[in-house]
C-alpha angles and dihedrals in degrees: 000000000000110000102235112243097220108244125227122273111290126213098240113257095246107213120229117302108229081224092073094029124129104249101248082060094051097049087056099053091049127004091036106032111129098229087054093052096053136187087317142243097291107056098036090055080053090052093048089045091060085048100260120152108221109228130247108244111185090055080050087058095051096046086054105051088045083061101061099049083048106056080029087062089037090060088040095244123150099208143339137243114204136191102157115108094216093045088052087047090052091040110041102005093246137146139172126155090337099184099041089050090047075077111021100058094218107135124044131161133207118216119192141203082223094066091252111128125181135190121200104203131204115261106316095347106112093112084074091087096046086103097064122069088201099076102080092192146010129216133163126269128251109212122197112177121121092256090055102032100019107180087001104056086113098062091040086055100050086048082053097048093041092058090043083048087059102044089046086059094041103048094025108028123233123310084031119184101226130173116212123187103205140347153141125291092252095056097052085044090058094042087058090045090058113045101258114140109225120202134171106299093183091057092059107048083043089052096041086046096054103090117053126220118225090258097061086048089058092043088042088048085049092046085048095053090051091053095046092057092047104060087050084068091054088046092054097045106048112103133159106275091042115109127237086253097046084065094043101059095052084069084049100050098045088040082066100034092060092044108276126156104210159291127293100193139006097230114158125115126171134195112007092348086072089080123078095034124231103068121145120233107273143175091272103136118239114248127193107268096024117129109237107204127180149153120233090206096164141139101242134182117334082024084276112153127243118194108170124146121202127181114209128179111237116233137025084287124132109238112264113235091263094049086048094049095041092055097035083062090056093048084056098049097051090045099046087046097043085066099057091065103101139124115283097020114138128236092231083053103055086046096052102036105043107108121226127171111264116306080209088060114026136019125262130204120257089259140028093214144343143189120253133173112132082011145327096332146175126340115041117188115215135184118299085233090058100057101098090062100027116018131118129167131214133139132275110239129195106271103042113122113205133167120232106223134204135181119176117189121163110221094209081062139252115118141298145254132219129194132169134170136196110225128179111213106228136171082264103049136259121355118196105218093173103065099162104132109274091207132112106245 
């Protein structure tokens, strides 16, 4: 490869100021913005109507991005660069296209310890921050990945690194400290080459989202709602004939209806798919008497995660003995767990006293417990057999929000039962912010 002769210094390429805007542009970076519209009228007056608070967001919005340069100063960084879509959301409230940039690294934003904070947006969308007084400044993307440079990614990417490497030294000075959550090999090349100190970006954001402020619980406790609602409709609508699939796309469908974003994962199985756990939604056709089992696990309203699991017999049956004592284990197993999240309550503690059903007898799921907020999050509780090789303590803290998880799959056969709840860890103990009826019918 041709070894990159580093340019001069470059004036930024400012993107375009809504103040001189066209108005089309203007209206969609304010009165049409999809963020300031919200979820609409409808559905937050639903919201209001089952005694939900909606949250303040642009308070939420300040909170987050506090949370960053504060956990940014704790770990001694000067600035950040981010190209997760879930670590911009949480910085700057942003979104555009967040799964296919998940793999197409065409947005990225700079915080910095400074105040400065700045978005690049994917080709001509610079206007999608309009709506958040936080971002102090827009620029296009550079993309470098094969599908937007092709042969020439490497000389998109050193034009990449050369315009972060000037705004590292303007907003951060030279010999920076930086944490970057992800990028190419190049970036992190020319970082090195200039002085600049790279640390672990995705630490840190996991670190800085931890601890909820009141205003994601309200929008979490909305997104919930939605959800909920959602999977009564399921409940009322499965019925023997359906496919697994059939069932699968009502969640899909309501998950987008009440303002939803999308779907991390396909997991529903029915009948004798439901053990072992982990099976994607397929054509199998739903029998009476079958167990129908699934995780929500969705990004909901306010881009707040759900990730609930329920368990419900198909058909108008009454549950066999083994169905019954199967499911009766993993209730067990939620409500004896739930109790343990409270604060001060260390991670190793919660490893080593959670109660399951024995591991000789029955499967169990991958984790115990783990954060979520945007999406699955720091901690994750494994097995107390796995803490030599995967273990870490630390303290539970008012404000975490973890789900309690249970898998119960018999080894000798029959089929399986998940349950998963969704707990915020307060002064007073564990608050169950996911009450849709756990049982079977």
């Amino acid at each position: 490869m041709v070894m990159h002769e580093a340019a001069p210094p470059k004036q930024p390429k400012i993107a375009l100021s809504l103040a001189d805007a066209s108005t089309d542009v203007h209206r969609a970076a304010t009165d049409l913005h999809h963020l300031n519209i919200g979820p609409g009228e409808a559905l937050e007056a639903e919201w209001v109507a089952a005694g939900l608070e909606l949250p303040d967001l642009a308070a939420m919005r300040h909170y987050r991005i506090g949370r960053v340069r504060a956990q940014m100063e704790l770990m001694g960084y000067d600035g950040a660069l981010l190209m997760d879509p879930m670590n911009i959301r949480y910085a700057t409230d942003s979104t555009n296209m967040q799964i296919w940039v998940m793999h197409n690294a065409a947005r990225y934003c700079w915080v910095g310890a400074d105040g400065s904070c700045i978005v690049w947006e994917f080709n001509e969308c610079q206007f999608l921050s309009g709506h958040n007084p936080a971002v102090t400044e827009t620029r296009p993307a550079r993309g470098s990945t094969y599908f937007l440079a092709g042969p020439r990614w490497a000389e998109q990417a050193n034009k990449f690194a050369d315009e972060i490497i000037d705004v590292v030294t303007q907003h951060a000075g030279k010999n920076a400290r930086i944490a970057v959550d992800q990028c190419h090999p190049i970036g992190y090349q020319r970082f090195a080459q200039a002085g600049i100190d790279v640390g672990n970006g995705v630490e840190m954001m996991e670190l800085a989202r931890v601890i909820k402020s009141p205003e994601e619980i309200r929008a979490m406790k909305c997104a919930v709602h939605a959800c909920q609602t959602t999977m009564d409709e399921m409940h009322a609508a499965m019925q023997p004939g359906m496919t697994e699939r059939d069932v699968w796309s009502i969640l899909h469908a309501g998950n987008i209806r009440r303002a939803g974003e999308w779907i991390e994962t396909q997991i529903l199985a029915s009948g004798p798919r439901t053990n072992p756990w982990m099976q994607e939604a397929s054509s199998r056709v739903l029998e009476p008497g079958d167990l129908l089992a699934y995780d929500t696990d969705l990004v909901g309203a306010y881009g707040m995660m759900v990730d609930i699991s329920r368990t419900w017999l198909v058909g108008d049956g009454t549950p066999t003995a083994a169905q019954a004592s199967t499911h009766a284990m993993a209730v067990e197993q939620i409500d004896r767990n739930t109790e343990l999240l409270r604060p001060g309550t260390t991670l190793r503690q919660l490893t080593f006293d959670a109660w399951s059903p024995p591991w000789d007898d029955f499967r169990r799921y991958c984790c115990q417990f783990h954060g979520v907020g945007q999406c699955d999050e720091y901690p994750e509780i494994y097995w107390p057999e796995q803490w030599e090789d995967w273990g870490y303590d630390g303290v539970l803290e008012a404000g975490m929000v973890l789900t309690v998880e249970s898998f119960v799959g018999p080894r000798i056969g029959g089929e399986g039962v998940k349950l998963e709840n969704q707990v915020l860890v307060t002064e007073e103990g564990p608050e169950l912010l996911t009450d849709l009826a756990i049982g079977l019918v």
